[in-house]
Phi, psi and omega in degrees: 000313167334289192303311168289331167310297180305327177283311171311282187329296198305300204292295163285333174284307185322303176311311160293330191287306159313348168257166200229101215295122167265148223241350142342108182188146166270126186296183144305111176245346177242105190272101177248169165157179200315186197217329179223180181175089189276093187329145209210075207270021171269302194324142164264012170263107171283164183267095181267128160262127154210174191207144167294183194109160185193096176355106161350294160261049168081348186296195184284125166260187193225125192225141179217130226229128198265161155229169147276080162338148185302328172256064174242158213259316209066359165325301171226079191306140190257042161173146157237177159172149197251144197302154187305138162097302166154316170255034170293188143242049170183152209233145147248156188224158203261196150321310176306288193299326174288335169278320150314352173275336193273294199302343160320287169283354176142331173286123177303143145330130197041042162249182175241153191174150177255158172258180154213164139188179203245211207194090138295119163290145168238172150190141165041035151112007190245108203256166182206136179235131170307129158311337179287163161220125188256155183227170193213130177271125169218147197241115161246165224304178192249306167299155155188091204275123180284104141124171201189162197200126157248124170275151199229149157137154166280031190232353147345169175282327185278334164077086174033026154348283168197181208278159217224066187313131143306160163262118162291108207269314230170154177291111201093004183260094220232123125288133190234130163273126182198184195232146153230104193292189160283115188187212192233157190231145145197165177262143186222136205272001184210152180280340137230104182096045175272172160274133200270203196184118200223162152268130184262176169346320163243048172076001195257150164281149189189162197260151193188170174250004191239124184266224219202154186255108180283120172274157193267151207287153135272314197275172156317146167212137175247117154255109180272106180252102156263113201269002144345290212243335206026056191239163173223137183231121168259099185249170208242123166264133207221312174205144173226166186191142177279101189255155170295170136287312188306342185234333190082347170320139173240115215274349167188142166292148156241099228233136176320109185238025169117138144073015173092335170268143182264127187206104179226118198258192196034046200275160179242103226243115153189125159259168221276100156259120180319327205253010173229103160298028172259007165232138177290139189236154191275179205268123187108336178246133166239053073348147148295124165269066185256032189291190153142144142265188189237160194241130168248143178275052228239105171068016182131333184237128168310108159263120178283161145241121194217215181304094178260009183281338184120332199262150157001157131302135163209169193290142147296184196252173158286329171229074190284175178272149180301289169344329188294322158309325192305140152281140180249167177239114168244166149310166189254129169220157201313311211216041168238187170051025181237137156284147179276127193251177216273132143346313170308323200263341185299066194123030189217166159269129158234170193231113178252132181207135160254119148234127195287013176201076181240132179051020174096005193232144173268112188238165175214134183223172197216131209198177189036071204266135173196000000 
């Protein structure tokens, strides 16, 4: 047994101590792949690049594949990726990516434009990048919908900290409540090393790195990005306020604190009960009276936000759903859109909050109840 140890032992160490890495190898000189490519970002049909070359004594090389702008060098390539497997002599590449290589250099939505790129060999630390080059005309999408969407700048509530989320209303749709000071604002699809999105000359979205210049707000700004449409719409929330339905009474101001929220504390909550003659019950109702909704003051004109399903007013439950909360924005009419607010709240102080962007939904809650 001894004796077969000793022959293995012999047999892999001898052998490694005699081989010897030959670092020999020939680069790519024939670079093939598409020549056009009209960018398709639904599409499963990936872009395969490949090239020739080889090692010398027939091992692996390691191959890594550069892109470009057309007048570019590869000094400083605006993309890599090491070929599939690491040693293949061929890259796939998907849709995604390849339109982050066009946007890269330099192409706008729906424009057309060529790339380019070559292919470094590697072996035992020794790289060679072929002289050859390929170029690939390529047109990207006209549409390119984002998303998740962050506002950025230095004229933010954060004065550009950090990125600042939309709520997505809808596919291409985003909307944010915010304060703006004097600086530049532009929008961005990631919280870091996103595609950023700036307004160009005619008011249109677009994609870009210089962002745009804002004057500062004393109310509130709504911003509406329709990437749709690519358009932006900008408004002014000037007052919101919590009202009976039954009276139009207003049962708290809500006055704006940061960070997308409406917020006002210690409010004191009493509905209109028949059976305690110390409240003026409104003219016409002799019932206990818990409807309401909220009125926002948006560019000049009174909007309800209320109730969006469709259904009666009615109490939440104890374990209502966040939705049960969401606000929708209508027009205002008297004894639609409104909710019953729980009982439990009658005759006490509470802490009333609007937040435009909680789970992706505009909610209102009622908390610190005593």
């Amino acid at each position: 047994m001894k004796y077969i140890f000793y022959v293995l032992a012999f047999l892999l160490y001898g052998c490694a101590e005699d081989y010897e890495l030959n670092e020999g190898f020939s680069v790519p000189t024939d670079l093939s792949g598409p020549a056009s490519i009209k960018i398709d970002l639904q599409s499963s049909e990936n872009i395969l690049l490949t090239w020739n070359g080889s090692a010398d004594d027939g091992g692996i090389l390691l191959y890594n594949v550069l892109f470009d702008a057309i007048d570019g060098d590869f000094s400083k390539p605006i993309y890599s990726a090491e070929s599939d497997l690491g040693g293949s002599r061929q890259l796939t590449l998907t849709p995604v990516i390849l339109n982050k290589i066009a946007r890269a250099s330099g192409l706008k939505t729906g424009e057309t434009g060529k790339v380019k790129w070559t292919v470094e060999a590697s072996r035992g630390g020794v790289v060679k990048r072929s002289q050859a080059s390929a170029e690939i005309q390529v047109t990207r999408p006209d549409e390119e919908i984002p998303e998740q969407l962050y506002l950025q700048g230095t004229a933010t509530e954060n004065k550009g900290e950090a990125p600042i989320p939309f709520r997505k209303v809808s596919d291409g749709i985003f909307v944010i409540y915010t304060q703006l000071n004097d600086g530049n604002i532009y929008f961005t699809d990631a919280e870091n090393n996103g595609v950023n999105y700036t307004v160009d000359a005619s008011g249109k979205l677009t994609e870009g790195e210089e962002p745009y210049a804002v004057q500062k707000e004393e109310n509130v700004v709504r911003f509406t990005l329709n990437f749709n449409t690519k358009s932006i719409k900008k408004e002014i929330i000037s007052r919101v306020r919590m009202i009976w339905g039954a009276n139009y009474e207003v049962i708290t101001e809500m006055p704006y604190v940061g960070n997308g929220i409406f917020k006002h504390e210690n409010v004191y909550v009493q509905c209109f009960d028949p059976n305690d003659p110390t409240i003026q019950m409104p003219p016409g109702i002799s019932w206990f009276e818990e409807r309401y909704y909220f009125i926002a003051t948006i560019d000049g004109n009174d909007w309800c936000w209320g109730r969006g399903d469709g259904i009666s007013a009615e109490q939440p439950t104890d374990n209502e759903s966040l939705s049960f909360y969401e606000l929708h924005e209508f027009a205002w009419s008297q004894w639609d859109h409104l909710w019953k607010i729980s009982h439990s709240i009658h005759k006490k102080h509470c802490t009333v909050t609007i937040q435009t962007n909680e789970n992706n939904m505009m909610i209102h809650s009622f908390s610190d109840i005593k």
